[in-house]
C-alpha positions as CSV (number, residue, x, y, z in Angstrom):
1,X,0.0,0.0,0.0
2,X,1.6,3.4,-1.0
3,X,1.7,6.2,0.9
4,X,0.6,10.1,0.5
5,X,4.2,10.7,0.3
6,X,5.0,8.3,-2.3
7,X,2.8,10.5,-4.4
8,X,4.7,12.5,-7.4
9,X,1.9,16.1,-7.1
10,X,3.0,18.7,-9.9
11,X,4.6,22.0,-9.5
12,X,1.4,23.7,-7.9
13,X,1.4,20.6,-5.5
14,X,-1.6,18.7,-7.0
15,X,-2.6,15.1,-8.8
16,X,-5.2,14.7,-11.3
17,X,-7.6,12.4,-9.8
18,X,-10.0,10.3,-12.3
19,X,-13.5,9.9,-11.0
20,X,-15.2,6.3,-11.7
21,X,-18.3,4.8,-10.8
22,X,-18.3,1.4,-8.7
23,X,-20.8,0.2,-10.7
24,X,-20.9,1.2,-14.1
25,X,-17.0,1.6,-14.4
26,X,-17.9,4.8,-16.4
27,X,-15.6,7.4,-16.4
28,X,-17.4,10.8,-14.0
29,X,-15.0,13.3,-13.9
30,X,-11.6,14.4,-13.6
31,X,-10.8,16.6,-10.4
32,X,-7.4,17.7,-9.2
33,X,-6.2,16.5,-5.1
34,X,-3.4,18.0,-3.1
35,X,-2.4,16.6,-0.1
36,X,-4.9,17.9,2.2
37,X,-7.6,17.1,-0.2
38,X,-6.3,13.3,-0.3
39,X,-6.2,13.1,3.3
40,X,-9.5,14.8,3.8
41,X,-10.9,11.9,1.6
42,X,-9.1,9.2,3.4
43,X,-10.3,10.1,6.8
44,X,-13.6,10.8,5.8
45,X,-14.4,8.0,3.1
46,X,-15.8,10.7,0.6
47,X,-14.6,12.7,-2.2
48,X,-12.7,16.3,-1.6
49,X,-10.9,18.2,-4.2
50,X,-8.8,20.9,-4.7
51,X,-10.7,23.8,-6.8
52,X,-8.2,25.5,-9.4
53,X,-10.4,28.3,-10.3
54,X,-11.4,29.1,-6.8
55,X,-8.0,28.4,-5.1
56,X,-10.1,26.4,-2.5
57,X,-11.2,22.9,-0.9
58,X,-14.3,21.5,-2.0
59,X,-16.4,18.6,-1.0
60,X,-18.0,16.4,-3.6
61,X,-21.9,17.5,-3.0
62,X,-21.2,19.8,-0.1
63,X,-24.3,21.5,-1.8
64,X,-25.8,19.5,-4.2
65,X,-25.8,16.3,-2.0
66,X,-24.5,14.2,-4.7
67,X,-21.5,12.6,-2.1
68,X,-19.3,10.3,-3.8
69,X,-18.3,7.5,-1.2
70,X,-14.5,6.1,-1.9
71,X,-14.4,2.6,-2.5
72,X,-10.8,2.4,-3.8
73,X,-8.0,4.9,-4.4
74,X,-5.4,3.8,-6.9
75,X,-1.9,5.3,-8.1
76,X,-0.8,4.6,-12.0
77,X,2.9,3.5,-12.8
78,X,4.3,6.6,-12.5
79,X,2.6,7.4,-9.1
80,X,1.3,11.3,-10.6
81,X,-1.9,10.1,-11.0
82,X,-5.4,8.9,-9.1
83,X,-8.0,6.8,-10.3
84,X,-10.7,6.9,-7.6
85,X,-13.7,4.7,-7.6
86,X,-16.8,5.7,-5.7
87,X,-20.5,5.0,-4.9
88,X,-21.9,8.2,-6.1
89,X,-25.4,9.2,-4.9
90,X,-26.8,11.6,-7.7
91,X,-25.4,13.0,-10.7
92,X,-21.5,13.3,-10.9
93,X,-21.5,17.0,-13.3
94,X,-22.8,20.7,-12.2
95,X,-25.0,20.5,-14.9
96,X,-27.0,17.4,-13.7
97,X,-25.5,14.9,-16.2
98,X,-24.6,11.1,-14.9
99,X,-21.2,12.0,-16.0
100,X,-19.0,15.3,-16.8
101,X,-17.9,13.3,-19.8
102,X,-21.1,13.8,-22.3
103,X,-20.0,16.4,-25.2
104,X,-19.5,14.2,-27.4
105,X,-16.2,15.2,-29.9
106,X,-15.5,12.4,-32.4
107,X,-17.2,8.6,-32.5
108,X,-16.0,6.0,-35.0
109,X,-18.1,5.5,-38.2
110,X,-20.7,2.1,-38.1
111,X,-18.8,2.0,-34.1
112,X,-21.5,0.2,-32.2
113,X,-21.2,0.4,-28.1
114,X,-23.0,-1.8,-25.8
115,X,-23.6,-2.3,-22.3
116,X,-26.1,-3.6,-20.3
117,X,-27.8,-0.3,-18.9
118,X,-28.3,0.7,-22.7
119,X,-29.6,-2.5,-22.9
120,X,-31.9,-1.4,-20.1
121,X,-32.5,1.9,-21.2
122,X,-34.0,0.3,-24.5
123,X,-36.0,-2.2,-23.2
124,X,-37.6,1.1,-20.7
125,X,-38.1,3.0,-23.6
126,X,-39.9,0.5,-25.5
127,X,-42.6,-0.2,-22.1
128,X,-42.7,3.6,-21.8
129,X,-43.3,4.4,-25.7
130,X,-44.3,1.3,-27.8
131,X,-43.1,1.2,-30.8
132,X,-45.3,-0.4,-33.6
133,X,-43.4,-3.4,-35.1
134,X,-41.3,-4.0,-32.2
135,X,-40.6,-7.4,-30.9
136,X,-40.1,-5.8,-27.2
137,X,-43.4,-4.0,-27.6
138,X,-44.9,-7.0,-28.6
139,X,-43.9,-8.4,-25.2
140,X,-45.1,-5.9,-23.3
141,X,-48.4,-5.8,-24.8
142,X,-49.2,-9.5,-24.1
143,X,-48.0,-8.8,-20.8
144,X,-46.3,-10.6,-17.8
145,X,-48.0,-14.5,-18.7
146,X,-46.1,-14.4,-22.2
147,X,-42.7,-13.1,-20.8
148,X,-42.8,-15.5,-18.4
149,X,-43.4,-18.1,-20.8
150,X,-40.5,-17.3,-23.2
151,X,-38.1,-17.0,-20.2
152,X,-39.0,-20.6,-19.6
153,X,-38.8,-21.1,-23.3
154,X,-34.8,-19.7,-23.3
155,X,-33.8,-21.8,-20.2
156,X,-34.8,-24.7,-21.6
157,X,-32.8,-23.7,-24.6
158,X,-29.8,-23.1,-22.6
159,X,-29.9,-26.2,-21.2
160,X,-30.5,-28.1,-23.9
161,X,-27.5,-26.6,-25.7
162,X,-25.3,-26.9,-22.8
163,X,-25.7,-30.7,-22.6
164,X,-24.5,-30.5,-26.2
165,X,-21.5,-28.8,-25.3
166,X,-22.3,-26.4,-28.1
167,X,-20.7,-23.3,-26.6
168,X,-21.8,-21.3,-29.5
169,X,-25.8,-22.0,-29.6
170,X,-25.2,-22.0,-25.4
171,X,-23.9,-18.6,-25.3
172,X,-26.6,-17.7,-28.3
173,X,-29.5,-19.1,-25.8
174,X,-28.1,-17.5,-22.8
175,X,-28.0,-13.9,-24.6
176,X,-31.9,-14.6,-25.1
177,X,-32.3,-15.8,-21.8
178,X,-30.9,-12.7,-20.2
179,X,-32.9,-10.5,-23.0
180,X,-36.1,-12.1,-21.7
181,X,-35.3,-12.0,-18.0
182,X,-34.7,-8.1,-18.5
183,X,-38.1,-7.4,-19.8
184,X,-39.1,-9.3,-17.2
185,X,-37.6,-6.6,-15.1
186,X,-38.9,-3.8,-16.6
187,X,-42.2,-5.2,-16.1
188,X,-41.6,-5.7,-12.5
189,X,-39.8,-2.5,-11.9
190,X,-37.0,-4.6,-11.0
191,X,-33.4,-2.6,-12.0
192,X,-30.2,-3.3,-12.7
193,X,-29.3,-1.6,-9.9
194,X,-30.9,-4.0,-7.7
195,X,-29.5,-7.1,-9.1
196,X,-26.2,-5.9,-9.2
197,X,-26.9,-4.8,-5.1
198,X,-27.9,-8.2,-4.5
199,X,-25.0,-9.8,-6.1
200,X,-22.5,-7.7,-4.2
201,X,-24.0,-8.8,-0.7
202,X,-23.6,-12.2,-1.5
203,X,-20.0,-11.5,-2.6
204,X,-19.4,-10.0,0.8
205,X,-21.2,-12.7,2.8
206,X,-19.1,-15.7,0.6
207,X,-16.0,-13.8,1.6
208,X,-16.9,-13.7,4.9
209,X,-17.7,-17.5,5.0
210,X,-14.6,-18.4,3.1
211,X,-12.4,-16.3,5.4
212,X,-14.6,-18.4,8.4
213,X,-13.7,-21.4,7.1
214,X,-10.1,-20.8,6.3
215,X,-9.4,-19.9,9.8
216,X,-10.9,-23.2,11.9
């Protein structure tokens, strides 16, 4: 574990300090620290920066209450840089936005991003404005008995290509499965954000376990 004073801060006595979400990994903002920023936020588990332009501390969501709590500071190679990961509560940018990173400047031509919360995001959009032709629509409208059924539909699919040791058709059927088991969230109101909550307590309660076991 480094120390502060392993650090490498610039000739005005700060380090740029990437933001991150826990959860999404994306990319919030990028803040400078000096030292009593980064000590601030080690004693007190939440984000503090060093404000350039008004030559003054500054706590993440002092007034806008969006705290960032640290989960993990990390140095680069060169030890003149900060990644810090958080559990943010509220938008990360002045202006409201999820992220200060949303002007877009330059994208690759036919470059097609993914991730499961645009996944989500489409699958909301479709319950909240159906659009005519739409297979996700379609699902909606025939409501919770039909999802249900295809989700059944896909499992047994998985299975059945599993036992086949088909990886390719198994990770095919899976990619439905989890399709269908997301409408089934929308339907429920059930979010990403929940799943991925529950997962992370188990985590935590596994590592407890295992750390139980290891030491009778």
């Amino acid at each position: 574990m480094l120390n502060i004073e392993e650090l490498k801060f610039d000739e005005k006595g700060l380090i740029p300090a990437l933001v991150v979400d826990a959860k999404t990994k994306k990319v919030l903002t990028l803040a400078y620290m000096n030292r009593e920023s980064l000590q601030i936020s080690l004693e007190e588990g939440r984000t503090c920066f060093w404000s350039r332009s008004r030559q003054e501390l500054w706590r993440k969501g002092e007034t806008s209450g969006n705290i960032q709590k640290i989960v993990s500071i990390t140095a680069d190679c060169d030890k003149d840089a900060l990644m810090v990961v958080v559990d943010k509560n509220g938008p990360a940018c002045h202006l409201g936005e999820d992220s200060c990173f949303h002007n877009q400047v330059f994208i690759q031509e036919n470059y097609q991003s993914f991730s499961m919360d645009s996944l989500m995001e489409l699958i909301e959009g479709r319950k909240a404005e159906k659009k005519e032709g739409s297979y996700t629509t379609y699902l909606f409208e025939k409501g919770i008995d039909k999802i249900l059924k295809k989700i059944g539909e896909e499992a047994t699919e998985v299975i059945i290509a599993a036992k086949d040791k088909d990886n390719q058709e198994t990770v095919y059927e899976i990619a439905d499965l989890a399709y269908h088991v997301m409408v089934l969230m929308v339907e429920a109101g059930i979010s990403l954000e929940n799943v991925r909550d529950e997962l992370a307590s188990r985590h935590v309660i596994d590592h407890k376990v295992k750390q139980e076991k290891m030491t009778k």
